[in-house]
N, CA, C and O atoms as a Tinker XYZ file with bonds, in Angstrom:
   268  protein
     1  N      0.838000   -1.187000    0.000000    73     2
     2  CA     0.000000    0.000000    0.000000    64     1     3
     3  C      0.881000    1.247000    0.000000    63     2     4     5
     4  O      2.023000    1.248000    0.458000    81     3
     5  N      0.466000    1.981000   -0.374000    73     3     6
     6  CA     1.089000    3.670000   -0.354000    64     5     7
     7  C      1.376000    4.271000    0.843000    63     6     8     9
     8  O      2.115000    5.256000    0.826000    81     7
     9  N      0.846000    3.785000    2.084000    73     7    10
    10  CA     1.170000    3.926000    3.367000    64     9    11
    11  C      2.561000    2.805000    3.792000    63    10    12    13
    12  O      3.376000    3.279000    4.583000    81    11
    13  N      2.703000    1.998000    3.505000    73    11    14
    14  CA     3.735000    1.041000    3.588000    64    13    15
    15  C      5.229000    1.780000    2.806000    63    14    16    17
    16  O      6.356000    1.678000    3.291000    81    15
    17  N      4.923000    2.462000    1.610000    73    15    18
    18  CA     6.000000    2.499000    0.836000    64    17    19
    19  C      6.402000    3.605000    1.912000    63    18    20    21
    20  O      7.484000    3.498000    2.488000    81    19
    21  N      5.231000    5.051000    2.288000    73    19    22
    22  CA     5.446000    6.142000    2.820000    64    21    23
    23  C      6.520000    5.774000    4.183000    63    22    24    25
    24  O      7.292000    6.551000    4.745000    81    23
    25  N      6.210000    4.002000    4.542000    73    23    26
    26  CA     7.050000    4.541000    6.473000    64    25    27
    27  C      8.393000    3.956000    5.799000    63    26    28    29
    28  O      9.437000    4.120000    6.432000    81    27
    29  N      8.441000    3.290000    4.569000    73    27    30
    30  CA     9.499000    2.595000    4.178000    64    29    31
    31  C      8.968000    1.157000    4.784000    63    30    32    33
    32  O      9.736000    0.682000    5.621000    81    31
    33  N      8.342000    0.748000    4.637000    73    31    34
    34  CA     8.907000   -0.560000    5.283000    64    33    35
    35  C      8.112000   -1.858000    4.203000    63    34    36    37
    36  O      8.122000   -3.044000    4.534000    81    35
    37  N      7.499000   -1.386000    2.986000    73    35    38
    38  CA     7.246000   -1.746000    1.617000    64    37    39
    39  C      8.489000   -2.540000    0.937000    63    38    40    41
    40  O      8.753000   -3.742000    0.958000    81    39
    41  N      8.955000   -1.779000    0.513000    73    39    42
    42  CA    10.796000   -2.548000    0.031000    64    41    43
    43  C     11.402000   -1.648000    0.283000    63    42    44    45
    44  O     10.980000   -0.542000    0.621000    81    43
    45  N     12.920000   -2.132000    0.104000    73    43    46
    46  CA    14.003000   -1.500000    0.568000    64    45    47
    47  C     14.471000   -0.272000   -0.534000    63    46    48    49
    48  O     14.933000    0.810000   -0.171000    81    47
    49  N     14.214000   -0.745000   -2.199000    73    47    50
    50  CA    14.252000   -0.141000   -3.487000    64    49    51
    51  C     13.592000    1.666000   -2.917000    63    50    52    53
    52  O     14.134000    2.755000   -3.104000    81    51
    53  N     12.278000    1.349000   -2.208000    73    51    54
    54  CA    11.301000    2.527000   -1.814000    64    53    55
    55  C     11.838000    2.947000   -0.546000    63    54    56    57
    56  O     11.403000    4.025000   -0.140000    81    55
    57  N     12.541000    2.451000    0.056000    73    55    58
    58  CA    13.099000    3.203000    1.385000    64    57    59
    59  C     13.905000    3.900000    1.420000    63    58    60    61
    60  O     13.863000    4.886000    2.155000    81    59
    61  N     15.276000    3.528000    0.358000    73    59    62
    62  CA    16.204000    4.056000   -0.239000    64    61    63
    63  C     15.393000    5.548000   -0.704000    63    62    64    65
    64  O     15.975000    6.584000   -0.382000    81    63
    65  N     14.451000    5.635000   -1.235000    73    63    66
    66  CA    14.224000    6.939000   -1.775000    64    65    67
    67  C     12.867000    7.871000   -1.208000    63    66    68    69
    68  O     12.277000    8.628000   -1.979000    81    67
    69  N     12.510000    7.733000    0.053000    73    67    70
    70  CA    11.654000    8.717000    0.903000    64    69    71
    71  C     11.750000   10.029000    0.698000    63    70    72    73
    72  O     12.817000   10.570000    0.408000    81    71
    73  N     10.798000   10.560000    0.813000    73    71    74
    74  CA     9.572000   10.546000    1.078000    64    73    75
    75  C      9.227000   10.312000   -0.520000    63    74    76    77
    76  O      9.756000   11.001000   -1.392000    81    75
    77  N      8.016000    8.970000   -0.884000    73    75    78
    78  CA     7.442000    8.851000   -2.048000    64    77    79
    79  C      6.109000    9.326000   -1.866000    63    78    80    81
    80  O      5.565000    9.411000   -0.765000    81    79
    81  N      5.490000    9.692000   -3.165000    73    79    82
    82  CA     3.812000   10.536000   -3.176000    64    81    83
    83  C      3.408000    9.886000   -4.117000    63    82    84    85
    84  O      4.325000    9.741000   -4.926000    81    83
    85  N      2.157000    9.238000   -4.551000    73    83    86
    86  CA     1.573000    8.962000   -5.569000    64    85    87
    87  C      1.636000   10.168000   -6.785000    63    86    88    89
    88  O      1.392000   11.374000   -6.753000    81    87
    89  N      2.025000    9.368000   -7.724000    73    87    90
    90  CA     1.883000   10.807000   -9.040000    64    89    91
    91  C      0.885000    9.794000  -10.287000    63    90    92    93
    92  O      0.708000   10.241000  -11.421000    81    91
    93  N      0.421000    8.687000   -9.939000    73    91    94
    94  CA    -0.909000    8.296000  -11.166000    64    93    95
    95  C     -1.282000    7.183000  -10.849000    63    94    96    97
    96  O     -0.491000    6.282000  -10.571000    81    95
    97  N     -2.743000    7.037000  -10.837000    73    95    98
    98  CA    -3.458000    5.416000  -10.297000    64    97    99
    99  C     -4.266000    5.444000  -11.059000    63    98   100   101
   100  O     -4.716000    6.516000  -11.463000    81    99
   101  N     -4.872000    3.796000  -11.664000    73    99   102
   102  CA    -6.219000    3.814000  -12.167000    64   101   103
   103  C     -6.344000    2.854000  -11.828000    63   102   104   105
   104  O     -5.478000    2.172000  -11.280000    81   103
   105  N     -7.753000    2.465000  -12.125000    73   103   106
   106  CA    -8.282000    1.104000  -11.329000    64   105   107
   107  C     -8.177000   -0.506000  -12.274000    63   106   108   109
   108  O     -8.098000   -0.469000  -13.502000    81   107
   109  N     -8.186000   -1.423000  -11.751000    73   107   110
   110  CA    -7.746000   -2.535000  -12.798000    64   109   111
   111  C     -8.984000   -3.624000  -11.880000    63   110   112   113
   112  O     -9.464000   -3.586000  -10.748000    81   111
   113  N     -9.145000   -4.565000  -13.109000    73   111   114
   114  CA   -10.243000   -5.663000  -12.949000    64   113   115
   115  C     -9.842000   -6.429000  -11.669000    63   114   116   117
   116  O    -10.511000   -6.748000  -10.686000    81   115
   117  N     -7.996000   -6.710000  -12.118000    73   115   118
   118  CA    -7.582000   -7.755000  -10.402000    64   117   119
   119  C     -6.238000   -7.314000  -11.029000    63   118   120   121
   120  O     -5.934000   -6.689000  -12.045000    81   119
   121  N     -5.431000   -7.997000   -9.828000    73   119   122
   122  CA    -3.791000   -7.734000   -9.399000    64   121   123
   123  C     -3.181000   -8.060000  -10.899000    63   122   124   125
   124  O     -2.362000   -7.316000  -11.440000    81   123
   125  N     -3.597000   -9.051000  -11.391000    73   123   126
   126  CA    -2.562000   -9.472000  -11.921000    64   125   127
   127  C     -2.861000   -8.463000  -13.637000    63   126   128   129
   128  O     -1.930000   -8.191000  -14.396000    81   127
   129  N     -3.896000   -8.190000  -13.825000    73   127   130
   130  CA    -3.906000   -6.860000  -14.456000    64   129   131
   131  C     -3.138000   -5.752000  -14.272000    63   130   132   133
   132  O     -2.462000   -5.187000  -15.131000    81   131
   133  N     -3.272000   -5.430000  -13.015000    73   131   134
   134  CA    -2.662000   -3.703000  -12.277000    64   133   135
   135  C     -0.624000   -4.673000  -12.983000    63   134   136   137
   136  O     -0.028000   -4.416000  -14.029000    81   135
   137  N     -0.407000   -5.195000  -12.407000    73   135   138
   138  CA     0.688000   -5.681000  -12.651000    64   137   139
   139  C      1.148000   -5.440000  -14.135000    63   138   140   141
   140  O      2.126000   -4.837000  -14.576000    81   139
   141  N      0.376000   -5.944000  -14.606000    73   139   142
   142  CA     1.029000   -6.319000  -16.359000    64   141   143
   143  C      0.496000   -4.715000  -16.816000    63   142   144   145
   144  O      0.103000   -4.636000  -17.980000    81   143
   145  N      0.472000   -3.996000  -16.350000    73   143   146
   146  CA     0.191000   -2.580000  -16.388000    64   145   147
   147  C      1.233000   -1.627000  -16.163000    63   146   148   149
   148  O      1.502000   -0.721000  -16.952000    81   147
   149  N      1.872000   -1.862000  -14.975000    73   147   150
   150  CA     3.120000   -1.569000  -14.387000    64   149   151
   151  C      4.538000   -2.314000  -15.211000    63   150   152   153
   152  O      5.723000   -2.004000  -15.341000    81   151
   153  N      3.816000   -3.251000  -15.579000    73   151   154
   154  CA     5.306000   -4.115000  -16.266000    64   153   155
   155  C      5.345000   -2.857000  -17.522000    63   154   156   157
   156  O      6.258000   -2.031000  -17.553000    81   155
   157  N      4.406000   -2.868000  -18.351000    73   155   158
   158  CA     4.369000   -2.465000  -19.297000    64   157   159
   159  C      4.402000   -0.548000  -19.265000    63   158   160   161
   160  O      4.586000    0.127000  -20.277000    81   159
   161  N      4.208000   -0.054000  -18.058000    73   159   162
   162  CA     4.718000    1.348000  -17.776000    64   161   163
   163  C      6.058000    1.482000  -17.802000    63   162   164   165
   164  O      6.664000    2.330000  -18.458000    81   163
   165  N      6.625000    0.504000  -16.967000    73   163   166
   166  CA     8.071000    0.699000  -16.372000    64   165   167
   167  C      8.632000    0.831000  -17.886000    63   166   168   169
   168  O      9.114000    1.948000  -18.075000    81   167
   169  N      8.688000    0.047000  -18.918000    73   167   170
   170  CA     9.285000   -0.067000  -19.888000    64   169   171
   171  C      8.827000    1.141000  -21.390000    63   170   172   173
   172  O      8.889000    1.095000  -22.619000    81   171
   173  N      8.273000    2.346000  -20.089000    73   171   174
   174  CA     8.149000    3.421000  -21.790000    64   173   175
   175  C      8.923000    4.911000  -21.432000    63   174   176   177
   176  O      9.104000    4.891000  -20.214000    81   175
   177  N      9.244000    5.689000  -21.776000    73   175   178
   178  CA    10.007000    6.362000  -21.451000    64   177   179
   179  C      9.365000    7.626000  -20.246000    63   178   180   181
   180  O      8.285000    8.010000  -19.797000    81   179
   181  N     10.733000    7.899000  -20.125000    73   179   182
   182  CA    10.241000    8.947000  -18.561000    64   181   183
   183  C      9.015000   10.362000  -19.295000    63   182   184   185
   184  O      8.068000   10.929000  -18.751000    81   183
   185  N      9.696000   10.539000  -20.921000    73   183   186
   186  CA     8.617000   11.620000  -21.234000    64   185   187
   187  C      7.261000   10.961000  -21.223000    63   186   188   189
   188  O      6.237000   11.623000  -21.053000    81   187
   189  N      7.256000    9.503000  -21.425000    73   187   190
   190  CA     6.066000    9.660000  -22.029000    64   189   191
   191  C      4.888000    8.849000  -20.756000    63   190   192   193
   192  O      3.689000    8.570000  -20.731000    81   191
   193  N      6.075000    8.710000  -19.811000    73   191   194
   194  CA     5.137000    8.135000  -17.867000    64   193   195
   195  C      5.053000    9.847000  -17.628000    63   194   196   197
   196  O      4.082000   10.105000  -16.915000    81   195
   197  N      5.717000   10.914000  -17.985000    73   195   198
   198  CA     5.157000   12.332000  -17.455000    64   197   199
   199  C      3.993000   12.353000  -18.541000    63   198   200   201
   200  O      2.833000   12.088000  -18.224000    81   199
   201  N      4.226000   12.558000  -19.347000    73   199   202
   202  CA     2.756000   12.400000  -20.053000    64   201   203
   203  C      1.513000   12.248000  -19.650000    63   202   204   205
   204  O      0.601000   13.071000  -19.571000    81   203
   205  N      1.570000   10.642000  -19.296000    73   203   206
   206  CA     0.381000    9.877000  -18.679000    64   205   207
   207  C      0.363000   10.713000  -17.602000    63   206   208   209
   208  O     -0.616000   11.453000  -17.505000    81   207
   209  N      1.459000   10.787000  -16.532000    73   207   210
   210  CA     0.290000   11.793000  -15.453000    64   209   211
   211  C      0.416000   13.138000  -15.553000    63   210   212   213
   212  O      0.508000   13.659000  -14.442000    81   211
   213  N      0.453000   13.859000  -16.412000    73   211   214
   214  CA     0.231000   15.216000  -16.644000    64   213   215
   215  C     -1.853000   14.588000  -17.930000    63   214   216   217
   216  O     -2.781000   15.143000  -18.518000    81   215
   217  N     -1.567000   13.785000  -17.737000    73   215   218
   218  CA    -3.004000   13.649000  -18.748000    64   217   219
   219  C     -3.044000   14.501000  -20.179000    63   218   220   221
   220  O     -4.156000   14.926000  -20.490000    81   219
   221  N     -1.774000   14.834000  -21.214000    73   219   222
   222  CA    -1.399000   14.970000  -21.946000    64   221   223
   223  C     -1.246000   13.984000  -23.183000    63   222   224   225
   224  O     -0.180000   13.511000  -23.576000    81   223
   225  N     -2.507000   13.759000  -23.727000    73   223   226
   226  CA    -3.072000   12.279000  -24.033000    64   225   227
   227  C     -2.196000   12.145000  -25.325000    63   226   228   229
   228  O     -1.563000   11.104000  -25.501000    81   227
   229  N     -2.143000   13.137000  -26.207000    73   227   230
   230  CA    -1.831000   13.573000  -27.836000    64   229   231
   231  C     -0.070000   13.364000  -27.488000    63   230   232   233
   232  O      0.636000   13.453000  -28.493000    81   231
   233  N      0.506000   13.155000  -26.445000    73   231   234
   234  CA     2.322000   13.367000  -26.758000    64   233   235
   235  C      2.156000   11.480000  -26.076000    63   234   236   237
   236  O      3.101000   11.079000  -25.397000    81   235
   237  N      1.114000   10.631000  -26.296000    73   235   238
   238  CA     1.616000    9.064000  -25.796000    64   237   239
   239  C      1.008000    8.534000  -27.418000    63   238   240   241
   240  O      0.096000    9.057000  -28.058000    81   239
   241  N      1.802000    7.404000  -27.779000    73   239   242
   242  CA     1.221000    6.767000  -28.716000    64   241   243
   243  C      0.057000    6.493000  -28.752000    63   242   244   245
   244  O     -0.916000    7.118000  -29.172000    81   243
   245  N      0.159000    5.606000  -28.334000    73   243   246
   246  CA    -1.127000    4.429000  -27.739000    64   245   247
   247  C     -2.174000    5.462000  -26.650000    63   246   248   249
   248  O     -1.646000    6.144000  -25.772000    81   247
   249  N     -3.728000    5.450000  -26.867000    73   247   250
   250  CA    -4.410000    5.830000  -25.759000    64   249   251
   251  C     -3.989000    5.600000  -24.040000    63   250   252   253
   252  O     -3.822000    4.388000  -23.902000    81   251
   253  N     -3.831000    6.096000  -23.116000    73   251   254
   254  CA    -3.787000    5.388000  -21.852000    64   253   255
   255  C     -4.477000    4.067000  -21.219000    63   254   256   257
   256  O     -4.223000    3.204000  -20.378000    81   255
   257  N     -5.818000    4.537000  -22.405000    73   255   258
   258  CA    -6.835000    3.483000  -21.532000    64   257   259
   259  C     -6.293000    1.935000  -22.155000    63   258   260   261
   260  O     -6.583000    0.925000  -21.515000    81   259
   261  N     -5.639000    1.846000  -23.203000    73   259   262
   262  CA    -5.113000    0.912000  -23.620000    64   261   263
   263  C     -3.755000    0.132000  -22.899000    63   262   264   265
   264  O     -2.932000   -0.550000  -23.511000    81   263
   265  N     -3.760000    0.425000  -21.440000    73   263   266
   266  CA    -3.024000    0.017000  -20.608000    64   265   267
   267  C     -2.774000   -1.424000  -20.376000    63   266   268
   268  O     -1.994000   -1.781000  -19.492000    81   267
């Protein structure tokens, strides 16, 4: 949870870098969705994860909702 990452005690990757804030959420059917969501974020570039949460729809290829 976002409270876990906040005391650090989530992983060590997130403790190393405190204080973290949510900067974009959407909702997914189940985990293993939200996951293959995140797999597939991690791997697009930093302009285009500012993008998605600036909601700057026209500078991402692909729609967002196509997550």
């Amino acid at each position: 949870t976002l409270a876990q990452h906040r005391q650090g005690t989530r992983d060590e990757y997130t403790a190393k870098r405190l204080p973290v804030e949510l900067a974009w959420s959407a909702p997914f059917a189940d985990r293993d969705t939200a996951f293959a969501a995140e797999r597939r974020l991690k791997g697009w570039s930093r302009a285009k994860r500012e993008a998605l949460m600036a909601e700057v729809f026209d500078r991402l290829r692909r729609p967002a909702a196509n997550l």
